[in-house]
KEKOL-432452 format. One record per residue (C-alpha): residue number from 0; x, y, z. Coordinates in Angstrom, 3 decimals, padded with zeros to 6 digits. Layout:
<rs>
<r NUM <X Y Z>>;
...
</rs>
This chain:
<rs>
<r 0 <010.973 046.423 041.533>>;
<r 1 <007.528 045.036 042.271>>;
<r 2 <006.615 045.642 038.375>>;
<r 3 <009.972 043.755 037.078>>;
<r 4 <009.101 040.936 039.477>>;
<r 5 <005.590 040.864 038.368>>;
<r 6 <006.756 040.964 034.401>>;
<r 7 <009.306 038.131 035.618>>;
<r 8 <007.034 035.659 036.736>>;
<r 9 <004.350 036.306 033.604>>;
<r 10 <006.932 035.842 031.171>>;
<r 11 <008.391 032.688 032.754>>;
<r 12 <004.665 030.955 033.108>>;
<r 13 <004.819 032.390 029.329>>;
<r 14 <007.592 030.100 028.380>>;
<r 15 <006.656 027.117 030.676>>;
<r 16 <002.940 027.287 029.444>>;
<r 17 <004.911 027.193 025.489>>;
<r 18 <007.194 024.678 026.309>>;
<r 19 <004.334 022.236 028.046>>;
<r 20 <001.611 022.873 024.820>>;
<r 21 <004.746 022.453 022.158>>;
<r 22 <005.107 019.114 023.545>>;
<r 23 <004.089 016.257 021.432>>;
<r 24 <003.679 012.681 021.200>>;
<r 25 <004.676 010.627 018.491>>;
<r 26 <003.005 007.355 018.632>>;
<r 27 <001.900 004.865 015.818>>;
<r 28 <-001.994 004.374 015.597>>;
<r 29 <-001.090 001.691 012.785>>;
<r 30 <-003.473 002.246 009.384>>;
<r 31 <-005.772 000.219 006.791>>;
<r 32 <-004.856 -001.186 003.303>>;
<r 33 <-001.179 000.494 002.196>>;
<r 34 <001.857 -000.168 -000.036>>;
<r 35 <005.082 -000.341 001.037>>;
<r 36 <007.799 000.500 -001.777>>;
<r 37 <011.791 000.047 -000.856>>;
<r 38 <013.606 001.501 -003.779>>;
<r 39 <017.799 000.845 -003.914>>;
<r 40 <020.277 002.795 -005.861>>;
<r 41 <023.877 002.163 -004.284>>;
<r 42 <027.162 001.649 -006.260>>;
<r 43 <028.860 -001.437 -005.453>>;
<r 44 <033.015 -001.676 -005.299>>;
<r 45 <034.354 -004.939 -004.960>>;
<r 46 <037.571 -005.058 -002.969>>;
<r 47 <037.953 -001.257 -003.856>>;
<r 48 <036.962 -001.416 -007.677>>;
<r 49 <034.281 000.019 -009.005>>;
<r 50 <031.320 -002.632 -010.277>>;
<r 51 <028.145 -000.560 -010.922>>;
<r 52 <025.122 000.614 -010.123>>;
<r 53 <022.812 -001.831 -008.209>>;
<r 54 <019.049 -000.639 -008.444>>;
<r 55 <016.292 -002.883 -007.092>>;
<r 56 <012.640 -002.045 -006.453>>;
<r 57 <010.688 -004.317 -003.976>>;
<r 58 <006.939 -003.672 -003.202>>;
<r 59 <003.948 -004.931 -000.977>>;
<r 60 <000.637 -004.749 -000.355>>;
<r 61 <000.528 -004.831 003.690>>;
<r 62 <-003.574 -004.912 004.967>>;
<r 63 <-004.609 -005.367 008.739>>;
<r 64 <-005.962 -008.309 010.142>>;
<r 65 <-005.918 -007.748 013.688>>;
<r 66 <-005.654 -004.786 015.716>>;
<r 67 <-005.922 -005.518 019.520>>;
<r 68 <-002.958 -005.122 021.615>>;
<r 69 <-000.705 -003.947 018.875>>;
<r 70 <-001.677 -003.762 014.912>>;
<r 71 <-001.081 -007.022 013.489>>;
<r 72 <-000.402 -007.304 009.368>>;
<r 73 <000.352 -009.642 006.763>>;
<r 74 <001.011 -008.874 003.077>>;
<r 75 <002.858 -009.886 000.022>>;
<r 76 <006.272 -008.912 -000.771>>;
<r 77 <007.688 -009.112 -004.711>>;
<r 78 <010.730 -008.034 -006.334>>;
<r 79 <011.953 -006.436 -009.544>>;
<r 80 <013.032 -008.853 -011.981>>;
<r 81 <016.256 -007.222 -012.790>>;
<r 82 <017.132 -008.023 -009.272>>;
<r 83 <016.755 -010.480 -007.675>>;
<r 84 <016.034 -013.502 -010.192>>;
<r 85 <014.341 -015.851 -007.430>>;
<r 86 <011.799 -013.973 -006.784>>;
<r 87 <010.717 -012.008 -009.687>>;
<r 88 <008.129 -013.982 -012.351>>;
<r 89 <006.328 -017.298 -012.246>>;
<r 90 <006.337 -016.515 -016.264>>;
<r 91 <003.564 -014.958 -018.251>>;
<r 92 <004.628 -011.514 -015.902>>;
<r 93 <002.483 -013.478 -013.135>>;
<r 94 <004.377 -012.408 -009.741>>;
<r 95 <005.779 -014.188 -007.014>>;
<r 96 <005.230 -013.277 -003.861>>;
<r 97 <007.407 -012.974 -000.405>>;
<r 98 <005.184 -013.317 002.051>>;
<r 99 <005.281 -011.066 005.708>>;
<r 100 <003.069 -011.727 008.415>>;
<r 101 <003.893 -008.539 011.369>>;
<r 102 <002.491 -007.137 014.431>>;
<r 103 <003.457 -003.327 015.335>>;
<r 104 <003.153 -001.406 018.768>>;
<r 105 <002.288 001.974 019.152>>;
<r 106 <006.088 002.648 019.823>>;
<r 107 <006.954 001.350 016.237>>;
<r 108 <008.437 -001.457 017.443>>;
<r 109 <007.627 -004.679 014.989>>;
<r 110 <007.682 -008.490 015.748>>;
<r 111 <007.715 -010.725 012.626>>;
<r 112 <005.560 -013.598 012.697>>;
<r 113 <006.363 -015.047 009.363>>;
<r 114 <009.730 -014.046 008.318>>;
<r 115 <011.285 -014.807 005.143>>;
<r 116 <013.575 -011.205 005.150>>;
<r 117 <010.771 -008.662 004.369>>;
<r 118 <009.728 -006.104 005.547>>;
<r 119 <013.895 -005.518 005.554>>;
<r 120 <013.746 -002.599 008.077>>;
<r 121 <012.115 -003.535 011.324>>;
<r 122 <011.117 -001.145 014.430>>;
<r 123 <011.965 001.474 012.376>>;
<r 124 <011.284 004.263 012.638>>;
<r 125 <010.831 004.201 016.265>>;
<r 126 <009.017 006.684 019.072>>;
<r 127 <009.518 007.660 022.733>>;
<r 128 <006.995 007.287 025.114>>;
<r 129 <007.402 010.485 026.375>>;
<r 130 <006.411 013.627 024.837>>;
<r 131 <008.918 015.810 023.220>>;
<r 132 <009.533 018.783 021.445>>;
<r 133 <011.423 020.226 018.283>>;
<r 134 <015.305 019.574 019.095>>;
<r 135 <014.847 016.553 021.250>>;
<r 136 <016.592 013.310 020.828>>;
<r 137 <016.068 009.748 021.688>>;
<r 138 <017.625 006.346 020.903>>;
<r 139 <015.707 002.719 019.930>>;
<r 140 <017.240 -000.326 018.636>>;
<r 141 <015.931 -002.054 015.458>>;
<r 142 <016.734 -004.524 012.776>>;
<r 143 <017.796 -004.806 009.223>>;
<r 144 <017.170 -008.072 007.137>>;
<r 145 <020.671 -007.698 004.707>>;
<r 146 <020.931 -010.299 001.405>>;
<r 147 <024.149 -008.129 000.374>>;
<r 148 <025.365 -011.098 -002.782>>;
<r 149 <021.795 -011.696 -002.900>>;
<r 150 <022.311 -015.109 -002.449>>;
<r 151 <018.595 -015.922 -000.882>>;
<r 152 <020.206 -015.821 002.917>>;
<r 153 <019.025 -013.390 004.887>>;
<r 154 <021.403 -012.180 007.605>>;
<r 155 <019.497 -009.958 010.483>>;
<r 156 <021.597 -006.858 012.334>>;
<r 157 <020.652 -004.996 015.030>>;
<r 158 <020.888 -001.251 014.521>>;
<r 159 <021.185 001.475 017.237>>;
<r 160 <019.647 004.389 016.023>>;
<r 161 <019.761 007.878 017.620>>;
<r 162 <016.446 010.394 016.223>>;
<r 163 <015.989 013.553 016.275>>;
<r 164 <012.349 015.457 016.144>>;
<r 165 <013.057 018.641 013.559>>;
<r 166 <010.036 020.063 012.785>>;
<r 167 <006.283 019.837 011.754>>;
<r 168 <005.189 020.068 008.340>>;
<r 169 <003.142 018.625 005.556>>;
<r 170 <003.907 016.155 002.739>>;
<r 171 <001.855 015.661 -000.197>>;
<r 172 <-001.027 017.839 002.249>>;
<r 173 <-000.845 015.565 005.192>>;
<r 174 <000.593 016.794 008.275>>;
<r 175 <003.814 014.725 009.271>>;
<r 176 <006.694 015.188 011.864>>;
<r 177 <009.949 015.606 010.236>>;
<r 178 <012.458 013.522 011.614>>;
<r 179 <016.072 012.551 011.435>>;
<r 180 <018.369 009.500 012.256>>;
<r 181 <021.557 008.547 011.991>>;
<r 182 <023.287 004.801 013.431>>;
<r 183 <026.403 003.105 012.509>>;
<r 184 <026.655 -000.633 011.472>>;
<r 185 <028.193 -002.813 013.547>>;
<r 186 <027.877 -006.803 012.679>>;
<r 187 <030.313 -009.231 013.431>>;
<r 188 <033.901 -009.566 015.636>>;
<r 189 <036.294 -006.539 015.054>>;
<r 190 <033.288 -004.215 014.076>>;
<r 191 <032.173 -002.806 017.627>>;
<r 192 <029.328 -005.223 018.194>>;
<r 193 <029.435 -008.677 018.342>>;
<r 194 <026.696 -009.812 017.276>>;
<r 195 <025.804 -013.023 014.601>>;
<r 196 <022.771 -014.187 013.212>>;
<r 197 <023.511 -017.650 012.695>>;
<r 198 <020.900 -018.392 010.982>>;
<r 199 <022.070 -015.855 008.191>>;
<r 200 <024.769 -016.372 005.915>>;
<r 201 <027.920 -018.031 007.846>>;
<r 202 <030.224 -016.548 005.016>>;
<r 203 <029.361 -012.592 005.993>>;
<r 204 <031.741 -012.072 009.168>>;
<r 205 <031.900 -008.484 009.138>>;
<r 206 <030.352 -005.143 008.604>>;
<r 207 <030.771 -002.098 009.074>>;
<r 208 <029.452 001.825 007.660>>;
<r 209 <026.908 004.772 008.377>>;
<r 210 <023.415 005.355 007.332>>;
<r 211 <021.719 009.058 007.363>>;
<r 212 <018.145 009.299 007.306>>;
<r 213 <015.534 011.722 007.015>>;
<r 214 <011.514 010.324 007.968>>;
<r 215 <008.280 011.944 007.216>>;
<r 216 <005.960 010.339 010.348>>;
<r 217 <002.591 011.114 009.137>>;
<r 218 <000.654 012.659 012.369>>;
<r 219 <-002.451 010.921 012.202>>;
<r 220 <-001.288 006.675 011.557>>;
<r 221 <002.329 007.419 012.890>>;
<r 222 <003.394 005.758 009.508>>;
<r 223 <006.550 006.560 007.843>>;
<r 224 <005.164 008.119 004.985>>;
<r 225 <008.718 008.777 003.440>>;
<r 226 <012.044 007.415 004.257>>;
<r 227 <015.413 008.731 002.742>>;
<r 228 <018.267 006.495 003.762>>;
<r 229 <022.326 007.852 002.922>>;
<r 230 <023.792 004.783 003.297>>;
<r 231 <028.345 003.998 003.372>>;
<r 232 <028.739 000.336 004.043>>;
<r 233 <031.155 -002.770 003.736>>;
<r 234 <030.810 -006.451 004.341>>;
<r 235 <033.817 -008.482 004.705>>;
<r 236 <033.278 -012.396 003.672>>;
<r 237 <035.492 -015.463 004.817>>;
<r 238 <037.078 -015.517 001.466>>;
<r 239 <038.525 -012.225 002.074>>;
<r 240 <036.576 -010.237 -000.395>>;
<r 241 <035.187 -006.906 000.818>>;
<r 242 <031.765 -005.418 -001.049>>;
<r 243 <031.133 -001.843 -000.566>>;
<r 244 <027.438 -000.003 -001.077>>;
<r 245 <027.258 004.027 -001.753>>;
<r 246 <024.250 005.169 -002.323>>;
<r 247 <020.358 005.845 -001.406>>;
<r 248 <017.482 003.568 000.215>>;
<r 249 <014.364 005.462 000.185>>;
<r 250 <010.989 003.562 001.623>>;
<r 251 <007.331 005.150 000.707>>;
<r 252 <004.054 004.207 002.199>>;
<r 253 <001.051 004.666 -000.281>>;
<r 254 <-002.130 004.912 000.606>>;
<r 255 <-004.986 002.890 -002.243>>;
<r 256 <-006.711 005.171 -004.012>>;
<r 257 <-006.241 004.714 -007.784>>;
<r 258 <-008.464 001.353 -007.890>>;
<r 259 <-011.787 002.885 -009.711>>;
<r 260 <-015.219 000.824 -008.597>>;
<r 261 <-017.628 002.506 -010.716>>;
<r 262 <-017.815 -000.071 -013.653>>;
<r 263 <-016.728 -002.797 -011.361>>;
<r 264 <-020.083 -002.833 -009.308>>;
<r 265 <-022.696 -002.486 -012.027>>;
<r 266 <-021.100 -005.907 -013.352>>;
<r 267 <-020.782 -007.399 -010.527>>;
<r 268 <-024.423 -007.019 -009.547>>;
<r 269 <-025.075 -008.654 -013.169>>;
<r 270 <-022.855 -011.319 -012.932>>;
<r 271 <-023.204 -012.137 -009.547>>;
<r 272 <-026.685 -012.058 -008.843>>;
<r 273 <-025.729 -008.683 -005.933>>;
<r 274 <-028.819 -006.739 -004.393>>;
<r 275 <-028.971 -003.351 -004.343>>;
<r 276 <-027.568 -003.152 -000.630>>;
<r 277 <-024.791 -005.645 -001.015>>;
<r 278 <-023.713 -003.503 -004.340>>;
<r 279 <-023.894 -000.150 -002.294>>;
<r 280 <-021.620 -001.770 000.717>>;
<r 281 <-019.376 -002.978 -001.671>>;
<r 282 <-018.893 000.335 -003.379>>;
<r 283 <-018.398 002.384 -000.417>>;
<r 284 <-015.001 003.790 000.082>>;
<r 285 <-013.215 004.670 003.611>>;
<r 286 <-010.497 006.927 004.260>>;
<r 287 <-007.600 006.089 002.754>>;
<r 288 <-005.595 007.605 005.348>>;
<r 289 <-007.477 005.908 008.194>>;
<r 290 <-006.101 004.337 011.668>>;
<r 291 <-006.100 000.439 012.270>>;
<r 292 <-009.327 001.271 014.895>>;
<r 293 <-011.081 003.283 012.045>>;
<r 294 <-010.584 001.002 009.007>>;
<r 295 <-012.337 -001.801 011.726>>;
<r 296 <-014.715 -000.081 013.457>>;
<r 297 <-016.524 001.136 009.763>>;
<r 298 <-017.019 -002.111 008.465>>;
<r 299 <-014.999 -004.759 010.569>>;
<r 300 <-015.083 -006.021 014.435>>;
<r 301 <-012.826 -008.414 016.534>>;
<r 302 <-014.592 -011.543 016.863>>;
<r 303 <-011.457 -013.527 018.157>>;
<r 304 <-013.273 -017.253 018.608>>;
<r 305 <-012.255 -019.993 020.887>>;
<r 306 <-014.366 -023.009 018.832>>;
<r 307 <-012.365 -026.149 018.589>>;
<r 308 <-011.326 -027.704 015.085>>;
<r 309 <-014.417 -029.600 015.088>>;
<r 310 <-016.612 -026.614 015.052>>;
<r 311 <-014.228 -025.248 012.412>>;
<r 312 <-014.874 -028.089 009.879>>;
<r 313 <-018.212 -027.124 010.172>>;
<r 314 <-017.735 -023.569 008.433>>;
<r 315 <-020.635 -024.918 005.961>>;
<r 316 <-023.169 -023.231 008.118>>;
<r 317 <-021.649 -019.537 007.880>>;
<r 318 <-023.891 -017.100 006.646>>;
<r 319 <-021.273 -014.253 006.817>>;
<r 320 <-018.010 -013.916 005.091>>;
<r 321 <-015.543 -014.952 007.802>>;
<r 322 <-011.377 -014.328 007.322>>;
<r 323 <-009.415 -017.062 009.158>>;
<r 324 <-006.004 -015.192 010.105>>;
<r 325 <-002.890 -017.028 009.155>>;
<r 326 <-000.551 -015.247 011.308>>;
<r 327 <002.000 -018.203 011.571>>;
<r 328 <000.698 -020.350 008.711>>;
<r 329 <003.864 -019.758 006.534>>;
<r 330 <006.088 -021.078 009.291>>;
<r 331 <004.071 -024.386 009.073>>;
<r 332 <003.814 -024.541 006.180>>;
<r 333 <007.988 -024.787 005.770>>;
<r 334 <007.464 -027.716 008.794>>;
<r 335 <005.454 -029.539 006.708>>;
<r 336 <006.932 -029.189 003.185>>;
<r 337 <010.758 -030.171 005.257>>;
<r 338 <008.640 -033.542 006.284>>;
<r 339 <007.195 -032.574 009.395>>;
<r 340 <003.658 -033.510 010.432>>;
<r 341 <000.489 -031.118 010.053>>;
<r 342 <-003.018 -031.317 010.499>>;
<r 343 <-004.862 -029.058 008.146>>;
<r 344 <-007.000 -028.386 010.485>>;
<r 345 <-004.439 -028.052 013.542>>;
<r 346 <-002.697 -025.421 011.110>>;
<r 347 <-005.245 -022.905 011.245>>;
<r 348 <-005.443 -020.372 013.864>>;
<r 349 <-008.138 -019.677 016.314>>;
<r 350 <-008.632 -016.091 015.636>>;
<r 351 <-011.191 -015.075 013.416>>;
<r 352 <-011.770 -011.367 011.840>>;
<r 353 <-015.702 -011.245 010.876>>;
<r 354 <-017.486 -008.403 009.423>>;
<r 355 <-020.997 -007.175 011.200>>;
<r 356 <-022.184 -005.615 007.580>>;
<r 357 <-020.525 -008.231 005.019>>;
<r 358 <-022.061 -008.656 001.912>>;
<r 359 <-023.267 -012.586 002.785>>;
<r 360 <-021.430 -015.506 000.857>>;
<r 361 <-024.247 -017.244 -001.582>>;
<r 362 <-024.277 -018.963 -004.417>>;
<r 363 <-025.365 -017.368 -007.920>>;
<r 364 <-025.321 -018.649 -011.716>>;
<r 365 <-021.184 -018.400 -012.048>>;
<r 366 <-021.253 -020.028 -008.338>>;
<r 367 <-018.733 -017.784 -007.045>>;
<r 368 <-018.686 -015.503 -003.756>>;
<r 369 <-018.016 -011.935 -003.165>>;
<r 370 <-016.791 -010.823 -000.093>>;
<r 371 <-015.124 -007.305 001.088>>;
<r 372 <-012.539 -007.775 003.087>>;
<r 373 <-009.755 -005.519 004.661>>;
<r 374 <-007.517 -006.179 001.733>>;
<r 375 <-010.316 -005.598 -001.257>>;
<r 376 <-013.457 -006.751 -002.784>>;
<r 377 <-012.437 -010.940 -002.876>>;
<r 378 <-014.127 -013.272 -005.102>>;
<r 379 <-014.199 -016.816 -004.392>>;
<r 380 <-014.264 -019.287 -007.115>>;
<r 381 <-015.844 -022.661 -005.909>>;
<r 382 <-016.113 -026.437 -007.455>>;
<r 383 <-013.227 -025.541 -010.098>>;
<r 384 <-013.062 -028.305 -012.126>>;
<r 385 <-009.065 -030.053 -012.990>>;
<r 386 <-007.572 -032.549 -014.166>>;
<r 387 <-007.393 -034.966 -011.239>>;
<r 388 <-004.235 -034.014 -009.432>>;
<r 389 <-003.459 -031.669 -012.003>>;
<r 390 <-003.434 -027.898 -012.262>>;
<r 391 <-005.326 -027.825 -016.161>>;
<r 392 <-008.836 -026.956 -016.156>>;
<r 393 <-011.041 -028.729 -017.639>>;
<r 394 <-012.689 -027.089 -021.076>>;
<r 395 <-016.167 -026.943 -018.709>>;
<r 396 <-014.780 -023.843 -016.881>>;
<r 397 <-013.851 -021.505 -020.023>>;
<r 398 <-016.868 -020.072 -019.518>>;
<r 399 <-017.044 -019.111 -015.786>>;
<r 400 <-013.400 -018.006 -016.443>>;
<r 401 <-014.434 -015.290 -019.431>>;
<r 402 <-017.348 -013.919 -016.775>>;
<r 403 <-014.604 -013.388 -014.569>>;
<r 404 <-012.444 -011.729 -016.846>>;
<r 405 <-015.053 -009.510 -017.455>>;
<r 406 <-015.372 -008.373 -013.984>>;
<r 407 <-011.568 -008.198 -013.587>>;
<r 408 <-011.431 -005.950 -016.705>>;
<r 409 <-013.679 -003.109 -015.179>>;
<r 410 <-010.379 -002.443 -012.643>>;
<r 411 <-007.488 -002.437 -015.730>>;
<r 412 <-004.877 -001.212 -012.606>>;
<r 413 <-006.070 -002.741 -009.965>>;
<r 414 <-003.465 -005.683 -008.496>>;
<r 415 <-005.043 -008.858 -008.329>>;
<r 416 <-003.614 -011.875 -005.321>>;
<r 417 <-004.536 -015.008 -006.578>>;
<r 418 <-004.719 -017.567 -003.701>>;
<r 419 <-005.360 -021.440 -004.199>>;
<r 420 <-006.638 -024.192 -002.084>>;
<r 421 <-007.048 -027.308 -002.291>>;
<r 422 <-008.902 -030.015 -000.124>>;
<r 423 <-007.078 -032.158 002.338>>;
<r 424 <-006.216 -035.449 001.401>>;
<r 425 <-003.073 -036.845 004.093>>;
<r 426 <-000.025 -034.711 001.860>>;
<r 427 <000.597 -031.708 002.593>>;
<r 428 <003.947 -031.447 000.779>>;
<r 429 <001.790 -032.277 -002.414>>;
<r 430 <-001.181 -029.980 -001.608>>;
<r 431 <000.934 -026.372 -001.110>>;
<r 432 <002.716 -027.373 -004.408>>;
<r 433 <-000.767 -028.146 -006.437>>;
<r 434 <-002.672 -024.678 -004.790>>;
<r 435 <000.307 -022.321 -006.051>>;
<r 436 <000.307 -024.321 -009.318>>;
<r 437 <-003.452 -024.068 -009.706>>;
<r 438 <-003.315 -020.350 -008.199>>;
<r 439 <-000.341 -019.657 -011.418>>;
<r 440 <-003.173 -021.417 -014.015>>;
<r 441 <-006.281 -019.223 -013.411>>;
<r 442 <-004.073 -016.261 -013.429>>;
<r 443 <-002.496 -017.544 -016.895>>;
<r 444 <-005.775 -018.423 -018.081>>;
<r 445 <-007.034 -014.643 -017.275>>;
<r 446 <-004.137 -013.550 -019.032>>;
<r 447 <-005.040 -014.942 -022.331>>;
<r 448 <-008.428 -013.534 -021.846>>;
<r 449 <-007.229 -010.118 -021.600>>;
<r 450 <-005.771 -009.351 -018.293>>;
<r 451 <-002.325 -007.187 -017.490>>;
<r 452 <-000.036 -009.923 -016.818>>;
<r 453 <002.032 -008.060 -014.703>>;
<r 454 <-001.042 -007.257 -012.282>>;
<r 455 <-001.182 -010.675 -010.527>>;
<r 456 <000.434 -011.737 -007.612>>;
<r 457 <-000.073 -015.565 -007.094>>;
<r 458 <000.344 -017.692 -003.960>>;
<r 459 <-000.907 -021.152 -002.504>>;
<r 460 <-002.322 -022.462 000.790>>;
<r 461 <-002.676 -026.111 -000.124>>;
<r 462 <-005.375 -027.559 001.839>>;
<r 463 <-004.679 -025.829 005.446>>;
<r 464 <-007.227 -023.291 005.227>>;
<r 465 <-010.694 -025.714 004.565>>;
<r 466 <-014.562 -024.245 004.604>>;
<r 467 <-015.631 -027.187 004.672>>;
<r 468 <-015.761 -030.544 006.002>>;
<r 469 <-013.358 -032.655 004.312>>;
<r 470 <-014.488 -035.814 005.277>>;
<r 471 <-017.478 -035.504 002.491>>;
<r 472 <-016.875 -035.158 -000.925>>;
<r 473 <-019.071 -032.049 -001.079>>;
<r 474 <-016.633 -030.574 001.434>>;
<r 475 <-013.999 -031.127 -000.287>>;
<r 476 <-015.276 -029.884 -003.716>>;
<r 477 <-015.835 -026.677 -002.263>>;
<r 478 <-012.521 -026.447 -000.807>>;
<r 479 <-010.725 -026.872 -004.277>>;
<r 480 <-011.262 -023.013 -004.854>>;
<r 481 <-009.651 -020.388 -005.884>>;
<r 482 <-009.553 -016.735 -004.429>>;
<r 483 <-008.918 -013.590 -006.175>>;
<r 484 <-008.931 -010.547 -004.365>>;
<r 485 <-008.477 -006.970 -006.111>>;
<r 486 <-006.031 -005.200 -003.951>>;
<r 487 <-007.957 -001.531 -003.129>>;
</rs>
C-alpha cells in the first residue's frame, strides 16, 4: 500500500511539475522595421445576387519611433489601384500614402494616434496576462475599421473575439504559437450589439456575420506573423440594400531583408563625402527579427526632451541626426487645412528619438545629409531650388538630382518615402499642399532619370516640422528640403 501511495504522489508532482513548465506566456515585445500586407478575396452578392470577386491588396511600411511604456509606430499605408481609386497613384506609378501613427501594449492591445482607417484590424490579435497552456481559451475585445462601398468613410466595430492557444510550431523557421479565433459581428440596432460609430458612415445601420481565424504569433516579437481570416458577412444600408462578403482576409508581417547595401555604400561614400566609419555604421545590418528594445538599444536611445519651441528653432546647432516624432501631427494637420489655427512650431511634439552612434549631418559637394534612422538610410536634400511658390525645379538642380539617382539606383527594389517641407511663412493650408506637390516632383523627376516608378511613396509635411530658424532667410532655405528615405 505504502509503494502505491509512494508511486501516487511521484506521478501527481509528475503531472503538476508538466502542467506548471508547459505553461506559457504570450506577450508582444513589439519589433523594428516590418511590412504589414492585408490581402482581400471575398465575393460580393448584392441583395442576394451574385456581383463578383472583390480582391484588394493594401500594404505598409510600419517602423518604431518610440518604445517606452508601450511600442509606439507610425508608417505609411497604400492601396492597390484596382481598388480603391482614391488612394492608389499620384500618376507616373508614384504612390499615395495613408498614413498610421499607433502605440501597442504588450497585451496586443493598440491605440491609434493618427487614424485615417488603417491599420483596419486593431488589438488584434490579443494575449492574456496570465500564462496558459495548449487548449486554453480567453476572450479580448478589438476593432475593425470597415469601408464596405468603399466610399472613403470609415465605420469602426467593436469585435468580441474568443482565442484559443493550439499548439507550438514554426513558420518559415521561426518559432510561433499557433492560435485560433473565432467572433461574430454585431454593429448596429437588431444585430445583438448596439453599437454606432457616428463618425462612420450614417447610411450602414446594420451588420451582421462570422469570421474564423487562424494566427501564427511569432514567439520572440509576439507579432502576428500570419493571419487567415474566413469571413460570412452582411451590411444592411438605409436604402434597404443588403451587401454580402464570402471569402478570405489574410494579414502577413514581413520582416526587411531584400534591400541589398553593398553597391549603395561605396557610392555613397563617393558622392557624399562619408568616412570610413560613417560608411561602416551605415552598412551594418541588425536582426531583422529583432524586439522594439533590441532594434533601440543597437543603434538608438530614448532621449525624450522637454526644451521649449524656442530651443527647437534653434536645431541649427545639432551635430547629430535628431528624428522629431510626429505622433499626432496628421490630426493637426486636418485642423489646420479645415481653417483652424497652427503654429508650426506649436505642431511639433516634444519627444525626440536621437541616435548615440549616428552618422553626423554635414554638408558635402551635392549638400545633402545622410542619416540612418529606424526606418532606413534617409537622405536629406537641402536649399532645393523652385520656382517661387511653385513645385518646378529650377534647371540649376538637374545635376544634384542625376547624383541622386545614382545612389538610388544601387537599391533597384528598395521602396523609397519621399517627404517634403517647406519653410513657414503664416499658411499652413498652402504649405502641406506645396510639400506633397514638391515631394510628387523630385520623385517624378527621379523617374525620368531611371527610377521604378512604382517604388515611391510620396507625402508632405508643409512647414510644421522646421530645422531651422525661420525667422532668417538662411533658416528658411534649409527648411525647403526634401527627404528621401530607402525603406530597409
Amino acid at each position: 500500500m505504502k509503494i502505491k501511495k509512494i508511486i501516487c504522489i511521484v506521478f501527481s508532482f509528475l503531472i503538476y511539475f508538466f502542467c506548471v513548465f508547459s505553461q506559457q506566456r504570450i506577450k508582444y515585445n513589439g519589433c523594428g522595421n516590418y511590412t504589414l500586407r492585408e490581402r482581400t478575396d471575398l465575393r460580393r452578392y448584392d441583395n442576394g445576387k451574385y456581383v463578383g470577386l472583390v480582391s484588394r491588396e493594401v500594404t505598409s511600411f510600419i517602423n518604431p519611433v518610440y518604445c517606452e511604456n508601450g511600442y509606439q509606430y507610425e508608417g505609411n499605408f497604400y492601396v492597390n489601384e484596382m481598388t480603391n481609386r482614391n488612394y492608389a497613384k499620384v500618376g507616373n506609378g508614384i504612390n499615395d500614402y495613408i498614413f498610421a501613427s499607433f502605440k501597442i501594449d504588450e497585451k496586443g492591445n493598440l491605440q491609434m494616434i493618427s487614424d485615417y482607417g488603417f491599420p483596419s484590424f486593431r488589438s488584434f490579435p490579443a494575449f492574456p496576462e496570465k500564462q496558459i497552456k495548449k487548449g486554453d481559451s480567453w476572450n479580448a475585445q478589438a476593432q475593425r475599421a470597415v469601408d464596405p462601398l468603399n466610399k472613403g468613410i470609415i465605420t469602426k466595430m467593436p469585435i468580441y473575439v474568443q482565442y484559443q492557444y493550439v499548439d507550438d510550431t514554426q513558420f518559415n523557421g521561426e518559432p510561433v504559437f499557433l492560435l485560433t479565433a473565432q467572433w461574430a459581428t454585431r454593429y448596429g440596432m437588431g444585430s445583438g450589439n448596439y453599437h454606432i460609430d457616428f463618425g462612420g458612415d450614417s447610411e450602414l445601420q446594420k451588420a451582421t456575420g462570422s469570421h474564423k481565424a487562424t494566427i501564427y504569433v511569432s514567439k520572440k516579437t509576439g507579432n502576428a506573423v500570419v493571419i487567415r481570416d474566413t469571413v460570412d458577412e452582411t451590411f444592411f444600408y438605409a436604402d434597404g440594400n443588403e451587401i454580402q462578403f464570402k471569402g478570405t482576409i489574410s494579414m502577413f508581417t514581413e520582416y526587411p531583408s531584400s534591400v541589398d547595401t553593398s553597391d549603395l555604400i561605396p557610392v555613397l561614400k563617393r558622392i557624399c563625402n562619408l568616412t570610413d566609419d560613417e560608411a561602416d555604421f551605415l552598412a551594418k545590418k541588425e536582426n531583422s527579427n529583432q524586439t522594439v528594445s533590441d532594434f533601440f538599444s543597437q543603434d538608438y536611445s530614448e532621449n525624450v526632451s522637454q526644451e521649449s519651441s524656442e530651443n527647437l528653432s534653434d536645431a541649427k546647432d545639432f551635430t547629430q541626426a535628431t528624428k522629431v516624432d510626429d505622433s499626432n501631427q496628421y490630426d493637426k494637420n486636418l485642423i489646420a487645412e479645415n481653417g483652424g489655427e497652427l503654429s508650426s512650431l506649436d505642431s511639433i511634439s516634444q519627444n525626440n528619438i536621437s541616435s548615440q552612434n549616428n552618422v553626423q549631418k554635414k554638408k558635402n559637394k551635392i549638400d545633402v545629409e545622410v542619416e540612418k534612422t529606424p526606418a532606413g538610410i534617409k537622405l536629406s536634400i537641402q536649399n532645393l531650388q523652385f520656382k517661387p511658390d511653385s513645385a518646378e525645379l529650377l534647371d540649376s538642380e538637374k545635376g544634384r538630382l542625376a547624383q541622386i539617382a545614382e545612389i538610388l539606383k544601387t537599391v533597384p527594389s528598395a521602396k523609397l518615402l519621399v517627404e517634403g517641407h517647406t519653410a513657414s511663412t503664416g499658411n499652413p493650408t498652402g504649405e502641406m499642399k506645396l510639400s506633397v506637390e514638391r515631394a510628387n516632383s523630385i520623385a517624378s523627376s527621379l523617374i525620368k532619370l531611371g527610377i521604378n516608378s512604382e517604388n515611391f511613396i510620396c507625402r508632405g509635411f508643409g512647414g510644421t516640422k522646421p530645422l531651422f530658424d525661420n525667422k532668417t532667410p538662411e533658416g528658411k532655405a534649409k527648411n525647403r528640403r526634401v527627404e528621401i528615405t530607402i525603406l530597409e
